[in-house]
N, C-alpha and C positions, 0 to 999 in steps of 0.2 A: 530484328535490330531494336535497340533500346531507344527510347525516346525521350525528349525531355518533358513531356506531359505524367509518360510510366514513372521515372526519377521521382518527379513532385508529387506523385501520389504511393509512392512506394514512402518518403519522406516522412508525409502527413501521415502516413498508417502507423510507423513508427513512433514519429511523436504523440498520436493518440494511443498508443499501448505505453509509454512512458506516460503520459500524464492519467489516464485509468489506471493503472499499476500504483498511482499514487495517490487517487481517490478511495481506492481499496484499504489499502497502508492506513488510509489515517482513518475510516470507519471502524478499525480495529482500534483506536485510540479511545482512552475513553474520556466520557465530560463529566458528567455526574448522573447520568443515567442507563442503566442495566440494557443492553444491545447483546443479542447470541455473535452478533457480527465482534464483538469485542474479544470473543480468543480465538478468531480466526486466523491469526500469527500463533498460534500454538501450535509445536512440531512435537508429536510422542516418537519415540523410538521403539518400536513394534513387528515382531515377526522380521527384525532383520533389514528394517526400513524406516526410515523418517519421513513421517505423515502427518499430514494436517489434522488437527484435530475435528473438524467436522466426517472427515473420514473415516473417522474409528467411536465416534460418539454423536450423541444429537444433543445439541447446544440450546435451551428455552429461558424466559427470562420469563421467570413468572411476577415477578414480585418489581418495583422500580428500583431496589437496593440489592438485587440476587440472580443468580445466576444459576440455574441448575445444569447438570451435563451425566446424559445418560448413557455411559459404555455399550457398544452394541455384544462385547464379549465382558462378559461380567469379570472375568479371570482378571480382566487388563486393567481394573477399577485403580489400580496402587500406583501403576506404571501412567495413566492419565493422570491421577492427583499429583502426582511429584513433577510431570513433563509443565503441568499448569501453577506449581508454586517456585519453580524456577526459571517461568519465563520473567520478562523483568516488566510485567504488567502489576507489580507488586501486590498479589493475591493470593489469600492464604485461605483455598479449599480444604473441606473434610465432606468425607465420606460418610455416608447414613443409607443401608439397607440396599445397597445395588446403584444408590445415586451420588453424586457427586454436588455437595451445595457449595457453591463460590461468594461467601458476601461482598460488596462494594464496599470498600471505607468510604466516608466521606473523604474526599479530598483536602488535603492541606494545603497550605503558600508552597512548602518545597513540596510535595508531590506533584502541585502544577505546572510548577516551575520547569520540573523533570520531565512532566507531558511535553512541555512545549518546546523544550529541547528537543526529544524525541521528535516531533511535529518536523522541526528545523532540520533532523538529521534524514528525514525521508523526503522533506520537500528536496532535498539536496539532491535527494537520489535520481527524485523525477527531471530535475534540472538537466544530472546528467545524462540523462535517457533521453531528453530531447536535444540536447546539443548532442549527443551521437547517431542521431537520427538528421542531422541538420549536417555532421562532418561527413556523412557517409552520401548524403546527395551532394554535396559539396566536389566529394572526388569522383563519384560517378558521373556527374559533368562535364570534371576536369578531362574525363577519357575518352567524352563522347570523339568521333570522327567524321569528317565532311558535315560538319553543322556550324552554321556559321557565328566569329565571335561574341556578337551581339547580341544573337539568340542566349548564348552560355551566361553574359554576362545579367541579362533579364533576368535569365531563369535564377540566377545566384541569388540579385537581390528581390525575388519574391520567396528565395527559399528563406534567408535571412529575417520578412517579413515575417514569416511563417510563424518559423522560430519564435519570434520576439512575442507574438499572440501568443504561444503555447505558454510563454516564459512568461508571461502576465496571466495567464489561465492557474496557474503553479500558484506564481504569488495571492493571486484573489483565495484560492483555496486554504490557503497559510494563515492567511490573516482570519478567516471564519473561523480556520478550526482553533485557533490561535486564541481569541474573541472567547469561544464556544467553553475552552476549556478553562480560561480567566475568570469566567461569570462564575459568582460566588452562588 
C-alpha cells in the first residue's frame, strides 16, 4: 500500500532530478572561461543515432580561450564539427590533423544577453520539472484510501513547502549564473 511518507519522497526525488537536470543545463552555458562541460548539450547524428557529444569524442580545454575535441572515430571529425557549429552555443570550430579546436570569442553585450536568455529558458524548464513533481504527489494523495483528511491535507502543505524550496533552489541558481555570465 502507498503511503504518504513514500508520496513525499517519491516527490522530493523528482524535484531533485528537475532541479540537477538544471544544474547540468546551465554548466553547459558558458561565462568566459573554457569548461569541456560546455558542449555537453551537443547532440551529433552518428551511426543512425543522436548522441551526445562526450559519447563519440573526448572534450579537453587546454588553454582558458579554447576548446579541443578529439573524435574517438577519426572518419566522424566533419560530422562533429558541423553537429558543434550548429548548435546555438555560437561556435565556429575547425579541424587540424584528427583534432577538432573550438576557440571562445570573447563575449559581447548581445551575446550575454542571449546567454542569459538561454539561462531563463532552462531555469523555466527546471521550474516545470518541479511543479510536476509537486502535481503528481499532489494527486497521488488525492487517491490515497482509508487515510484520514488531515493527514492528506498536512501532507499537501508540506508538499507545497517543498516545492517552494526547490523553486527558490532554481531562482538562486539563475541569479549566479545570471551574475556569472554579466561579469565583464
Amino acid at each position: 500500500m502507498i503511503t504518504i511518507p513514500q508520496i513525499m519522497k517519491d516527490a522530493r526525488a523528482s524535484m531533485e532530478r528537475g532541479l540537477e537536470n538544471t544544474k547540468k543545463e546551465f554548466s553547459s552555458i558558458r561565462t568566459g572561461k573554457a569548461s569541456a562541460t560546455l558542449l555537453d548539450t551537443v547532440r551529433v547524428e552518428m551511426w543512425g543515432q543522436n548522441m551526445a557529444l562526450n559519447q563519440v569524442a573526448s572534450v579537453s580545454a587546454p588553454e582558458p580561450r579554447l576548446l579541443t575535441v578529439q573524435p574517438f572515430d577519426k572518419g566522424q571529425l566533419s560530422v562533429i564539427e558541423k553537429a558543434i557549429r550548429d548548435s546555438d552555443l555560437g561556435l565556429n570550430p575547425s579541424s587540424q590533423g584528427g583534432v577538432i579546436r573550438v576557440p571562445l570569442p570573447s563575449l559581447n553585450e548581445q551575446r550575454r544577453k542571449d546567454l542569459v536568455k538561454v539561462v531563463h529558458k532552462l531555469a523555466e524548464e527546471g521550474r516545470i520539472a518541479i511543479r510536476h513533481g509537486r502535481t503528481e504527489g499532489r494527486d497521488r494523495l488525492k487517491k490515497l484510501e482509508k487515510v484520514p483528511e488531515d493527514d492528506v491535507k498536512h501532507a499537501e502543505k508540506d508538499l507545497q513547502k517543498m516545492h517552494d524550496d526547490f523553486m527558490g533552489k532554481i531562482e538562486d541558481l539563475t541569479k549566479s549564473k545570471e551574475a556569472d555570465i554579466m561579469e565583464v
